[in-house]
mmCIF file of the N, C-alpha and C atoms, coordinates in Angstrom:
data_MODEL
# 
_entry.id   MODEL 
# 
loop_
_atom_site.group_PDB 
_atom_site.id 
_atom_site.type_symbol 
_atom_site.label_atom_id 
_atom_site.label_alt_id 
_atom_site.label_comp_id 
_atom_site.label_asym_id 
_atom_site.label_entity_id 
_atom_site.label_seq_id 
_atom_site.pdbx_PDB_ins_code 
_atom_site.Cartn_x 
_atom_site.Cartn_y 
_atom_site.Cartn_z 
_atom_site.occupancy 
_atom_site.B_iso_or_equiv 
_atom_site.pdbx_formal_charge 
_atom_site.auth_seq_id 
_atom_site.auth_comp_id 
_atom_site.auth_asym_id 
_atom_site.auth_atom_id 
_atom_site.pdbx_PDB_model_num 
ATOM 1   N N  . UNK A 1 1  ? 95.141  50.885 111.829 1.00 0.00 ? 1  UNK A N  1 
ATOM 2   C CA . UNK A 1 1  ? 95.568  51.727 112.924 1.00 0.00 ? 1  UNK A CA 1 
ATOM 3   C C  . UNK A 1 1  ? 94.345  52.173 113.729 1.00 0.00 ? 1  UNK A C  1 
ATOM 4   N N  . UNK A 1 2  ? 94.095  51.779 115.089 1.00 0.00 ? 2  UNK A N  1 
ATOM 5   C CA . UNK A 1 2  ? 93.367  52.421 115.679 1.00 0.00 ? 2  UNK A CA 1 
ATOM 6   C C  . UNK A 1 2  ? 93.298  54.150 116.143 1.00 0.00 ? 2  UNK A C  1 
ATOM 7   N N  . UNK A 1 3  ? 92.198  54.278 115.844 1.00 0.00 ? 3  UNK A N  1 
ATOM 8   C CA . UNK A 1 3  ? 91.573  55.735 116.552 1.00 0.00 ? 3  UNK A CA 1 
ATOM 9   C C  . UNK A 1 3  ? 92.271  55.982 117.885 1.00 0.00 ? 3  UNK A C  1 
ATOM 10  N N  . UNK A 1 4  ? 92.419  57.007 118.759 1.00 0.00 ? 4  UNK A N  1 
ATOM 11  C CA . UNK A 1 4  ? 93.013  57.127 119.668 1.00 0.00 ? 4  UNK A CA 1 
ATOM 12  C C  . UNK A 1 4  ? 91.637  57.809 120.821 1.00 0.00 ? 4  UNK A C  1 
ATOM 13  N N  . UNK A 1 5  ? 91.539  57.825 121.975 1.00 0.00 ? 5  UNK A N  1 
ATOM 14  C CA . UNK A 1 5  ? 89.769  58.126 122.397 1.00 0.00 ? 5  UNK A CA 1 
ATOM 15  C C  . UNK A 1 5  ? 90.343  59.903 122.720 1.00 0.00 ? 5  UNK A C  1 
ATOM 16  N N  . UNK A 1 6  ? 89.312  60.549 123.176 1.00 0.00 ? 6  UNK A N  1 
ATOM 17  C CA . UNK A 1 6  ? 89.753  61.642 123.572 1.00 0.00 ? 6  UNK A CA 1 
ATOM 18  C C  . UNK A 1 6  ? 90.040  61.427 124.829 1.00 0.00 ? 6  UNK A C  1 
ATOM 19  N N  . UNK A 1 7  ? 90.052  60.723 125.534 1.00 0.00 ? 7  UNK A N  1 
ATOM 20  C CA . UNK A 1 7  ? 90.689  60.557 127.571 1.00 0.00 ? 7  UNK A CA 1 
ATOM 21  C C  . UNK A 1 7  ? 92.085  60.448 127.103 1.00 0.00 ? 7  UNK A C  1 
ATOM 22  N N  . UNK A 1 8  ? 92.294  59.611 125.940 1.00 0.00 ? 8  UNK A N  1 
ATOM 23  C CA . UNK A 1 8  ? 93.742  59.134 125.638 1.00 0.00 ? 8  UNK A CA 1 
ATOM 24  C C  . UNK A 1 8  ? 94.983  60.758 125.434 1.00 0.00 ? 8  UNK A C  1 
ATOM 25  N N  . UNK A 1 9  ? 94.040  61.229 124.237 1.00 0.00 ? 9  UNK A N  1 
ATOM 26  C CA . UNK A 1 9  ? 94.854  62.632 123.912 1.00 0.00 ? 9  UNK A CA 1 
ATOM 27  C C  . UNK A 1 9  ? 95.145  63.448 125.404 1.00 0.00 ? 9  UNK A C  1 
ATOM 28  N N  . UNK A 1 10 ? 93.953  63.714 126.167 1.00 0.00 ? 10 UNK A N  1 
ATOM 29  C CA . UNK A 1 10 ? 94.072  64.514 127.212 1.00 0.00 ? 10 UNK A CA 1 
ATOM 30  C C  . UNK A 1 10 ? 95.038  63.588 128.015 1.00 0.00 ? 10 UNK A C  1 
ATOM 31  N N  . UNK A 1 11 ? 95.027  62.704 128.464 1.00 0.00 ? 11 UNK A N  1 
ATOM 32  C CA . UNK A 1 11 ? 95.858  62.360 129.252 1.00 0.00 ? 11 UNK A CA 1 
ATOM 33  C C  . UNK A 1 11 ? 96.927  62.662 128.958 1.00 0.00 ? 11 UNK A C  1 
ATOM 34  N N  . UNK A 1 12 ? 97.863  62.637 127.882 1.00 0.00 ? 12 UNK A N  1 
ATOM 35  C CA . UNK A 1 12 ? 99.085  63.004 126.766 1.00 0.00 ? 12 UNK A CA 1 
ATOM 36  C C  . UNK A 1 12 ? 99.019  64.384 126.984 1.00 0.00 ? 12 UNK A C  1 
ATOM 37  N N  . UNK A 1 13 ? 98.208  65.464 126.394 1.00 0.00 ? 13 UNK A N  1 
ATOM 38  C CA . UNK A 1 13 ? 98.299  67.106 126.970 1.00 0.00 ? 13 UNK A CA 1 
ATOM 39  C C  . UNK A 1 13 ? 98.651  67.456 128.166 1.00 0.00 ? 13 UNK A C  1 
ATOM 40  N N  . UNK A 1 14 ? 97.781  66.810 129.270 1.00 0.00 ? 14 UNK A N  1 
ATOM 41  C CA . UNK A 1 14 ? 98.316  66.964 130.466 1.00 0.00 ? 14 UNK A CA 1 
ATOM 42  C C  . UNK A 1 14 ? 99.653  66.338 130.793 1.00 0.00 ? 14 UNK A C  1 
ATOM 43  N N  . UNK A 1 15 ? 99.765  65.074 130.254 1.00 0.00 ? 15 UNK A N  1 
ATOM 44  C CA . UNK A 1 15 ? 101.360 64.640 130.891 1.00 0.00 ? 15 UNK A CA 1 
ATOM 45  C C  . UNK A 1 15 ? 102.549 65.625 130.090 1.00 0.00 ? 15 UNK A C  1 
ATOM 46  N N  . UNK A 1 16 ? 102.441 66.350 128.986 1.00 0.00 ? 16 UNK A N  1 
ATOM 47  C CA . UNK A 1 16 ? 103.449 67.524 128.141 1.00 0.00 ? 16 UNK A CA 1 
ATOM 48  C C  . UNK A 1 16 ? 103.659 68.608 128.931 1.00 0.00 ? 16 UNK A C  1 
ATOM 49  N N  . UNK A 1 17 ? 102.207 68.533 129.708 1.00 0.00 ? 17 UNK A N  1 
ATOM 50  C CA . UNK A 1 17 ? 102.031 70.006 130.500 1.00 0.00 ? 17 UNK A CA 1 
ATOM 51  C C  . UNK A 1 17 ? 102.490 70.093 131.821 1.00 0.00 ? 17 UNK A C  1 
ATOM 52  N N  . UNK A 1 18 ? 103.019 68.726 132.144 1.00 0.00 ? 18 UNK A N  1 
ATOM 53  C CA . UNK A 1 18 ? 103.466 68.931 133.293 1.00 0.00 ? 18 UNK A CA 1 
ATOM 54  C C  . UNK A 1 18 ? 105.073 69.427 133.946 1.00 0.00 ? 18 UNK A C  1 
ATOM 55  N N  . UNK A 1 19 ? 105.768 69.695 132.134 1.00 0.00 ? 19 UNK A N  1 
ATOM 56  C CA . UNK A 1 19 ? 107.077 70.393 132.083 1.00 0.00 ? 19 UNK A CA 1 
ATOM 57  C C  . UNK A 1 19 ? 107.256 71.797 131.716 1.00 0.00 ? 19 UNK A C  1 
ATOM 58  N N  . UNK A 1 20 ? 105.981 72.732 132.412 1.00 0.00 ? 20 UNK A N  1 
ATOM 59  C CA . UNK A 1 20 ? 105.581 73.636 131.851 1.00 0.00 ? 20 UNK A CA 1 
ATOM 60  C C  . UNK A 1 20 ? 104.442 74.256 130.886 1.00 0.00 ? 20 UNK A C  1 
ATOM 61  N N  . UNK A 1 21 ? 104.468 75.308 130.383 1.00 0.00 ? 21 UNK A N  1 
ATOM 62  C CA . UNK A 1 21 ? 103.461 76.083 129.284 1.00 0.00 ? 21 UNK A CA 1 
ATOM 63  C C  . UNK A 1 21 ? 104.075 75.453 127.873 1.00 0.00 ? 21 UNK A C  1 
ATOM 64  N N  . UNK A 1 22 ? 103.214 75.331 127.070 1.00 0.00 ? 22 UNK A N  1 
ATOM 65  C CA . UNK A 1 22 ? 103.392 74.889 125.922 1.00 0.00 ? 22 UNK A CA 1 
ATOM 66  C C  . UNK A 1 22 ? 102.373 75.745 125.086 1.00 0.00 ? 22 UNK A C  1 
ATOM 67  N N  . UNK A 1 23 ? 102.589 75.697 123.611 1.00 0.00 ? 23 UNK A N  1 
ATOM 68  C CA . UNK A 1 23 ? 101.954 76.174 122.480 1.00 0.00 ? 23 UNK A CA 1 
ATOM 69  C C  . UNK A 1 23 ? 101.129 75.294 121.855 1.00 0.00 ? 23 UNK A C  1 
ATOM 70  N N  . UNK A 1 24 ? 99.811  75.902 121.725 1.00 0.00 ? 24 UNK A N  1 
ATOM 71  C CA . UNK A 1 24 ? 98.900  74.728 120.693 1.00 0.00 ? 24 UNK A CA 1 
ATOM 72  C C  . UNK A 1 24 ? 99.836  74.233 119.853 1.00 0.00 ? 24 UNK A C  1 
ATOM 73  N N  . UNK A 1 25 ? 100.701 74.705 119.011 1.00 0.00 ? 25 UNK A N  1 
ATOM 74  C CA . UNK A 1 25 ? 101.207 73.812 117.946 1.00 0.00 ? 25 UNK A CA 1 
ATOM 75  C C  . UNK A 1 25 ? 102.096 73.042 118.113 1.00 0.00 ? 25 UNK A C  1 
ATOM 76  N N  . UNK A 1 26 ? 103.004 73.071 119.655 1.00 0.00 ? 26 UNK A N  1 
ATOM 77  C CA . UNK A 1 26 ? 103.835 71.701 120.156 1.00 0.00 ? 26 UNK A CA 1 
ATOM 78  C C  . UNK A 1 26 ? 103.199 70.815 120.472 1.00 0.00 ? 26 UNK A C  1 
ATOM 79  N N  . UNK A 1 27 ? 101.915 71.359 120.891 1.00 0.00 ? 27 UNK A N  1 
ATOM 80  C CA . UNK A 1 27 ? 101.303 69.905 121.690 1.00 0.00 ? 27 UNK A CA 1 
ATOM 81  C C  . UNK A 1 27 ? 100.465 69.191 120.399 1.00 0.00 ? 27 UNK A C  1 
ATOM 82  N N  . UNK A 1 28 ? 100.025 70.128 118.957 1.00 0.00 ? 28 UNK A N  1 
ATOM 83  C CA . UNK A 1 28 ? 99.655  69.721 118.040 1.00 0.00 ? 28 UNK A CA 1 
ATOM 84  C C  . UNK A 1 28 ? 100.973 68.426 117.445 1.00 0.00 ? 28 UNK A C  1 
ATOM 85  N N  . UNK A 1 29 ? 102.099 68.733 117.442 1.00 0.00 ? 29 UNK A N  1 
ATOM 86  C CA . UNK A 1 29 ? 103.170 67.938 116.973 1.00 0.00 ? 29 UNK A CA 1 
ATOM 87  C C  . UNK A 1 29 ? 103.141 66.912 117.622 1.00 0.00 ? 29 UNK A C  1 
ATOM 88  N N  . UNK A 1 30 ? 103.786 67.337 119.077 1.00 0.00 ? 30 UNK A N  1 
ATOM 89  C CA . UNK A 1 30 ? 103.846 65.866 120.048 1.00 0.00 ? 30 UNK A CA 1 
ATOM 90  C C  . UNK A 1 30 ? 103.269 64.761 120.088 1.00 0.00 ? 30 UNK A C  1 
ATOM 91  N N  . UNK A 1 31 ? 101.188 65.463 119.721 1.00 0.00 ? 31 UNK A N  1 
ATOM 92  C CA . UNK A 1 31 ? 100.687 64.323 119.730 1.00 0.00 ? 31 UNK A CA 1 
ATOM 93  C C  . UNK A 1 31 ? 100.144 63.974 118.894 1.00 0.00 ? 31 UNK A C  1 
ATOM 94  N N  . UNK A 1 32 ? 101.121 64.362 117.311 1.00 0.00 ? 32 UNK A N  1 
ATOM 95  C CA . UNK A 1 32 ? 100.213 63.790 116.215 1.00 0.00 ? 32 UNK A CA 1 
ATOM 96  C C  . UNK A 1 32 ? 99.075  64.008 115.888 1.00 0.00 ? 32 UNK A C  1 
ATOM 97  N N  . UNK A 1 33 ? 98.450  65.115 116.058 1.00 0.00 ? 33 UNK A N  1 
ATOM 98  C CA . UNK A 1 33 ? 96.981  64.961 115.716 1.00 0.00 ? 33 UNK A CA 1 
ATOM 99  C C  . UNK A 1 33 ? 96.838  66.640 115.550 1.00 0.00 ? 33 UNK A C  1 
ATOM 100 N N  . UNK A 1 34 ? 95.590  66.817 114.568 1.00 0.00 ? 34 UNK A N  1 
ATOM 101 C CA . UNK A 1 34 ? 95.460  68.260 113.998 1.00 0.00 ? 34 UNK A CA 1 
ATOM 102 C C  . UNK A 1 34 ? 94.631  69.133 115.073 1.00 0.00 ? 34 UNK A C  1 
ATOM 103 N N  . UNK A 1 35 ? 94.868  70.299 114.931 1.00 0.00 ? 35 UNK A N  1 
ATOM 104 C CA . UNK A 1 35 ? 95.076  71.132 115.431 1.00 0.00 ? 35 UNK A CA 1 
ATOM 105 C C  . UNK A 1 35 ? 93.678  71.522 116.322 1.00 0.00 ? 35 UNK A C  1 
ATOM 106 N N  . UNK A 1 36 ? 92.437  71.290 115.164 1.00 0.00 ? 36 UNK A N  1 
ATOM 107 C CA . UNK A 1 36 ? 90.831  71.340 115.758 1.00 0.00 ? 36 UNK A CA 1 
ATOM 108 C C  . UNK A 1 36 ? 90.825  70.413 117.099 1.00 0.00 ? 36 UNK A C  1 
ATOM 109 N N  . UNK A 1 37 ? 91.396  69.174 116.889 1.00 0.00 ? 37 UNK A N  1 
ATOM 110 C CA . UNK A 1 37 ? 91.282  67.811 118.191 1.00 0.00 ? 37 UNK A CA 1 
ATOM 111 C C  . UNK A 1 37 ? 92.190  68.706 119.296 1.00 0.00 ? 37 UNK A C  1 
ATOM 112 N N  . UNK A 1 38 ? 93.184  69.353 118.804 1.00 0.00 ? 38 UNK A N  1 
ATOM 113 C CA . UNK A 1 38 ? 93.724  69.678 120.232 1.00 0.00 ? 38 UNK A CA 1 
ATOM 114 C C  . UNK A 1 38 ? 93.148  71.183 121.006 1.00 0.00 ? 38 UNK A C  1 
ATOM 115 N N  . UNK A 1 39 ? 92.743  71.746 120.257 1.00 0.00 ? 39 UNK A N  1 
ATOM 116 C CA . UNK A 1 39 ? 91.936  72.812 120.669 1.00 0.00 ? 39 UNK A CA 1 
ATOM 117 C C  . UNK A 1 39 ? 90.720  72.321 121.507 1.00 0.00 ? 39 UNK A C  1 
ATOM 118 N N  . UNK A 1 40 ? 89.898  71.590 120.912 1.00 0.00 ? 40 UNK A N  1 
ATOM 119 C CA . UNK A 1 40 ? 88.766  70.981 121.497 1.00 0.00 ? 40 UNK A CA 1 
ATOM 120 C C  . UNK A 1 40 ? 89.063  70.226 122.817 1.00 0.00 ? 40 UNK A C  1 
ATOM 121 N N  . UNK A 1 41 ? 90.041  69.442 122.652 1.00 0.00 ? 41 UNK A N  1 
ATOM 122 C CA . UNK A 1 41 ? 90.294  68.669 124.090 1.00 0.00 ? 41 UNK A CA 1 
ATOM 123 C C  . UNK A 1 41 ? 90.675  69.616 125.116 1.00 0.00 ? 41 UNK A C  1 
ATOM 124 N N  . UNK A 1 42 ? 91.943  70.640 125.181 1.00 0.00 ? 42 UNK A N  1 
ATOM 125 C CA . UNK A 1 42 ? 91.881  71.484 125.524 1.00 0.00 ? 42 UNK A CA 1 
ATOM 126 C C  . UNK A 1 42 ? 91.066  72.890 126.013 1.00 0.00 ? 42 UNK A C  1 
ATOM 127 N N  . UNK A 1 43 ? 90.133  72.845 125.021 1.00 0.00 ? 43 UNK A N  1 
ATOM 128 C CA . UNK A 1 43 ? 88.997  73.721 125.895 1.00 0.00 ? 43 UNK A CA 1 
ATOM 129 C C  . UNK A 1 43 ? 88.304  72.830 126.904 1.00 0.00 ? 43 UNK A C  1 
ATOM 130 N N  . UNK A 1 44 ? 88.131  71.866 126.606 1.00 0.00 ? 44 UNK A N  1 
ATOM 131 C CA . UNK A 1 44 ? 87.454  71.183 127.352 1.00 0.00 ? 44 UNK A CA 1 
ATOM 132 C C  . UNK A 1 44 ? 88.348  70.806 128.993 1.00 0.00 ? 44 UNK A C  1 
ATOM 133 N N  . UNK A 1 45 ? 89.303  70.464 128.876 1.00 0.00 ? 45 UNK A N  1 
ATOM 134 C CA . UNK A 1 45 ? 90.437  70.755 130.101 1.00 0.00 ? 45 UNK A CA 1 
ATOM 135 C C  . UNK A 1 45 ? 90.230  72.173 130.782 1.00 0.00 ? 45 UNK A C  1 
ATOM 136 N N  . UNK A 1 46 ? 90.145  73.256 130.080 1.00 0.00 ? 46 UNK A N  1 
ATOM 137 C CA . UNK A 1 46 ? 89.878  74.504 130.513 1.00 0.00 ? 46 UNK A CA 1 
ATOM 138 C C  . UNK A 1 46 ? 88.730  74.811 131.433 1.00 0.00 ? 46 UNK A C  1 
ATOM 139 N N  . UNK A 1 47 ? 87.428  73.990 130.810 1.00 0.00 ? 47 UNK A N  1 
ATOM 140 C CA . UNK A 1 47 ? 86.009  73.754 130.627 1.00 0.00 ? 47 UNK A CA 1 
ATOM 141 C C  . UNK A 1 47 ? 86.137  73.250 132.544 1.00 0.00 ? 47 UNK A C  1 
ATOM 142 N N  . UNK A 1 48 ? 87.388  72.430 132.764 1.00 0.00 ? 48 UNK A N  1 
ATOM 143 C CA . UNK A 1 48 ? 86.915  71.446 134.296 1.00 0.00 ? 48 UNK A CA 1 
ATOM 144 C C  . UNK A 1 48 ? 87.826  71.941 135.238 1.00 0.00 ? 48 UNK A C  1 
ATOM 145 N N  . UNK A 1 49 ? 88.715  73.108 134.607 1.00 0.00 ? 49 UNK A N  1 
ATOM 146 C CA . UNK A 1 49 ? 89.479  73.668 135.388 1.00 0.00 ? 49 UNK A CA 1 
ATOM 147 C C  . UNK A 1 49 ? 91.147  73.056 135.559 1.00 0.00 ? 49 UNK A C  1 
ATOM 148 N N  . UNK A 1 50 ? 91.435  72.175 134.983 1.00 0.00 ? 50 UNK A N  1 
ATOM 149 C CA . UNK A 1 50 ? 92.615  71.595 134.805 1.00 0.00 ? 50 UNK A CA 1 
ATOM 150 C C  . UNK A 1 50 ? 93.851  72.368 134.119 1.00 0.00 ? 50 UNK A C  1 
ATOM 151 N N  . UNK A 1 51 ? 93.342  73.276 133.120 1.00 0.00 ? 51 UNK A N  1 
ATOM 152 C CA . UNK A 1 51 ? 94.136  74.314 132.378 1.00 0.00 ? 51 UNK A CA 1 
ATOM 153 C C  . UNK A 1 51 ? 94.209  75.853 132.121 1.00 0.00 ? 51 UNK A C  1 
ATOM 154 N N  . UNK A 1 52 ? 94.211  76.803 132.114 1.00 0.00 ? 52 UNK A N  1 
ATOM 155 C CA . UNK A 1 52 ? 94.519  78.129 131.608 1.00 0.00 ? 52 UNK A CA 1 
ATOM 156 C C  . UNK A 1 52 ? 94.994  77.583 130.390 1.00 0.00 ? 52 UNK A C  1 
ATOM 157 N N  . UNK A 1 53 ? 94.075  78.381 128.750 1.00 0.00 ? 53 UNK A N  1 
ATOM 158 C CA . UNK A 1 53 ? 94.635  79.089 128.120 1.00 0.00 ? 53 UNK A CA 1 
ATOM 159 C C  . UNK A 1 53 ? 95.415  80.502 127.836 1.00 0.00 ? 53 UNK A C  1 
ATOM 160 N N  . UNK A 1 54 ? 96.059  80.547 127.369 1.00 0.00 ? 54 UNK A N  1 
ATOM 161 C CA . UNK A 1 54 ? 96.896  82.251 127.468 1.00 0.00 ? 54 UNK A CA 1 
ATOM 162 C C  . UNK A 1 54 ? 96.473  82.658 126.066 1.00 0.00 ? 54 UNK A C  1 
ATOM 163 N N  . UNK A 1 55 ? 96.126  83.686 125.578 1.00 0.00 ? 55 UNK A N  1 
ATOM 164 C CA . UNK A 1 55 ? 96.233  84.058 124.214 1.00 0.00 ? 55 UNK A CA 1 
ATOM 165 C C  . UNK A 1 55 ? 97.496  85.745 124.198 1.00 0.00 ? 55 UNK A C  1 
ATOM 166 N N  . UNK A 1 56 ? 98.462  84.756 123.141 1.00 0.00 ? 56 UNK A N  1 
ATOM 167 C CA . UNK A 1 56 ? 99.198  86.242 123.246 1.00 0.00 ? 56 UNK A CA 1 
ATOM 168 C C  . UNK A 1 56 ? 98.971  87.194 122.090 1.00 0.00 ? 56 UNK A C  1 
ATOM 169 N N  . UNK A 1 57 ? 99.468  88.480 121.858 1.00 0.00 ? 57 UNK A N  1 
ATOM 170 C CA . UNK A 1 57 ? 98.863  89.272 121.078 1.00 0.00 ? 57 UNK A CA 1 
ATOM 171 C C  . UNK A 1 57 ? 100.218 89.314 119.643 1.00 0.00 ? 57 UNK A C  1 
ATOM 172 N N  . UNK A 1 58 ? 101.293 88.775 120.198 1.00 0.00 ? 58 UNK A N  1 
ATOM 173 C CA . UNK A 1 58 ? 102.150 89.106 119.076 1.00 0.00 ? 58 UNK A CA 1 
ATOM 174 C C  . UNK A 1 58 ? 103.428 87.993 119.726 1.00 0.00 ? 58 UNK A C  1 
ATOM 175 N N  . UNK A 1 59 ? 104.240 87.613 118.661 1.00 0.00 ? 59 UNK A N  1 
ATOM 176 C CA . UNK A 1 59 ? 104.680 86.398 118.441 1.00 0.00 ? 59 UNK A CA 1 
ATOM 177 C C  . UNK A 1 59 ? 106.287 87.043 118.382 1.00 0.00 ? 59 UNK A C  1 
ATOM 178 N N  . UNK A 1 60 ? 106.834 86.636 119.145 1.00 0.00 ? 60 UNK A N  1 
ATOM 179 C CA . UNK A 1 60 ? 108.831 87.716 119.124 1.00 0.00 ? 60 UNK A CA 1 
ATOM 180 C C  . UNK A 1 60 ? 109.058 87.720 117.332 1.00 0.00 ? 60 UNK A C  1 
ATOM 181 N N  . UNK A 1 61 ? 108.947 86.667 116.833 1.00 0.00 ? 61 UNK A N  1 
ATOM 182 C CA . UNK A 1 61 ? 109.627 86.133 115.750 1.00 0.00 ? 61 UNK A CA 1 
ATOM 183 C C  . UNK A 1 61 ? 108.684 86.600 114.394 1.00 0.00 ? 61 UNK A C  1 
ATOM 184 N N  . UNK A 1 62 ? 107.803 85.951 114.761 1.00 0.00 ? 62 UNK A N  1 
ATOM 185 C CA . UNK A 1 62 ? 107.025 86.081 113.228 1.00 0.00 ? 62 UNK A CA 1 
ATOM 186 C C  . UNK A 1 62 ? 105.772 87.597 113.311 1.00 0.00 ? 62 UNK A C  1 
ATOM 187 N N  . UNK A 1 63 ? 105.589 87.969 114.545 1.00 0.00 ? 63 UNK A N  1 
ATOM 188 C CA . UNK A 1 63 ? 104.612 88.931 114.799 1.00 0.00 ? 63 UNK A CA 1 
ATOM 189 C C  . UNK A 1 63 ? 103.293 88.651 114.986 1.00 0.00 ? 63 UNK A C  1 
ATOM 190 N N  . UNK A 1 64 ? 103.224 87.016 114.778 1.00 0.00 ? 64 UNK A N  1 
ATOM 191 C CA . UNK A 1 64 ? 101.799 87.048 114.803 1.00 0.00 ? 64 UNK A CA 1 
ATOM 192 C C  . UNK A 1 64 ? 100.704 86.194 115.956 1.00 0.00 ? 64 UNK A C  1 
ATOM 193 N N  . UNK A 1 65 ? 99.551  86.614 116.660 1.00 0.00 ? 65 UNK A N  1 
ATOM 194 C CA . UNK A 1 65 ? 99.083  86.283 117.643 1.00 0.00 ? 65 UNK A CA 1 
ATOM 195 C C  . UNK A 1 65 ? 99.397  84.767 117.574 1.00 0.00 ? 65 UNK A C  1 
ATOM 196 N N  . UNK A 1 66 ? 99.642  84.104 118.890 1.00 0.00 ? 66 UNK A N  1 
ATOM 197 C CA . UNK A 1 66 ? 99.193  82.690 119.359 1.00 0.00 ? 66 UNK A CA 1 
ATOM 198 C C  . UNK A 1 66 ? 98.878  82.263 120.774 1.00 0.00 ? 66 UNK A C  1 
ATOM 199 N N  . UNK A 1 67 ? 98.551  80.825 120.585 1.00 0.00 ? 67 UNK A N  1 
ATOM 200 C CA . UNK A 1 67 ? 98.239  80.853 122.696 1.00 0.00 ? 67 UNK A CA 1 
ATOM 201 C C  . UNK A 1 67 ? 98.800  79.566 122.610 1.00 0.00 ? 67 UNK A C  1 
ATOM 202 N N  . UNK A 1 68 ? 99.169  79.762 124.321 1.00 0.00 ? 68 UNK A N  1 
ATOM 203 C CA . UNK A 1 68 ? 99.848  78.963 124.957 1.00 0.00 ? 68 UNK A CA 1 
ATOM 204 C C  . UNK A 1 68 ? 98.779  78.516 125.876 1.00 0.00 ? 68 UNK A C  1 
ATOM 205 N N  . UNK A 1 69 ? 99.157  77.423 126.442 1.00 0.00 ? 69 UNK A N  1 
ATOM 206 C CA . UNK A 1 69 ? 98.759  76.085 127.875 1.00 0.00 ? 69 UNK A CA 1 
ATOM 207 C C  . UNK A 1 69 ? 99.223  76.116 128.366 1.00 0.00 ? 69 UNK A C  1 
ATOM 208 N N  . UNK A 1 70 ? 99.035  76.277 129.855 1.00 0.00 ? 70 UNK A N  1 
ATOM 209 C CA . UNK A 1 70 ? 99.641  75.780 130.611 1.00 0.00 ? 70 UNK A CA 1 
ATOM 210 C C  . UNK A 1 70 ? 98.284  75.161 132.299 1.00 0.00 ? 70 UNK A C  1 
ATOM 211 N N  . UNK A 1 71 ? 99.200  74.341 132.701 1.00 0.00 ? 71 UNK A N  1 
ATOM 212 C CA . UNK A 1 71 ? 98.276  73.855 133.764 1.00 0.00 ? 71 UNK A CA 1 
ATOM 213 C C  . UNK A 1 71 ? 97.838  74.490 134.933 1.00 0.00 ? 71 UNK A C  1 
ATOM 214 N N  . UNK A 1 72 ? 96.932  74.574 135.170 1.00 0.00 ? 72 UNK A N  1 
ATOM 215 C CA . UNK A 1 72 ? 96.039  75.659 136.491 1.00 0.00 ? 72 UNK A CA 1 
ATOM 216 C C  . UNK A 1 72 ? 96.839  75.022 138.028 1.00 0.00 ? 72 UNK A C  1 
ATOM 217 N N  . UNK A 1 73 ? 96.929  75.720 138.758 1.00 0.00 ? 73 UNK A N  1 
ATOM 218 C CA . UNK A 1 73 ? 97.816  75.731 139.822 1.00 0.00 ? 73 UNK A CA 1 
ATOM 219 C C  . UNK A 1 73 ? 97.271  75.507 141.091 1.00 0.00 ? 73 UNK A C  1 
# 
């Protein structure tokens, strides 16, 4: 099984993101891959201006902090 490059993942983040804000851990699912790779690609999207991270402080359900993506406007 080949490696996947990081242009590949980002391209995939951005095409998820283009139906809205999403959660590190959908876009962790969607694209198969753990959680450090999608953080990293994602800052780095952040890094060129392509994205806003959100960090929220409390979670409806479970109570506990997470962040969302969504694409810069």
């Amino acid at each position: 099984m080949k490696r996947r490059t990081a242009l590949e993942i980002k391209k995939k983040i951005l095409e998820l993101l283009k139906t809205g804000e999403k959660s590190m851990r959908y876009l962790e699912t969607k694209i198969n891959t753990n959680y450090q790779t999608i953080r990293t690609q994602v800052r780095e999207l952040e890094f060129f201006g392509f994205v806003e991270i959100i960090e929220h402080k409390k979670h409806k359900i479970n109570g506990k902090s997470y962040k969302t993506v969504k694409l810069k406007k």
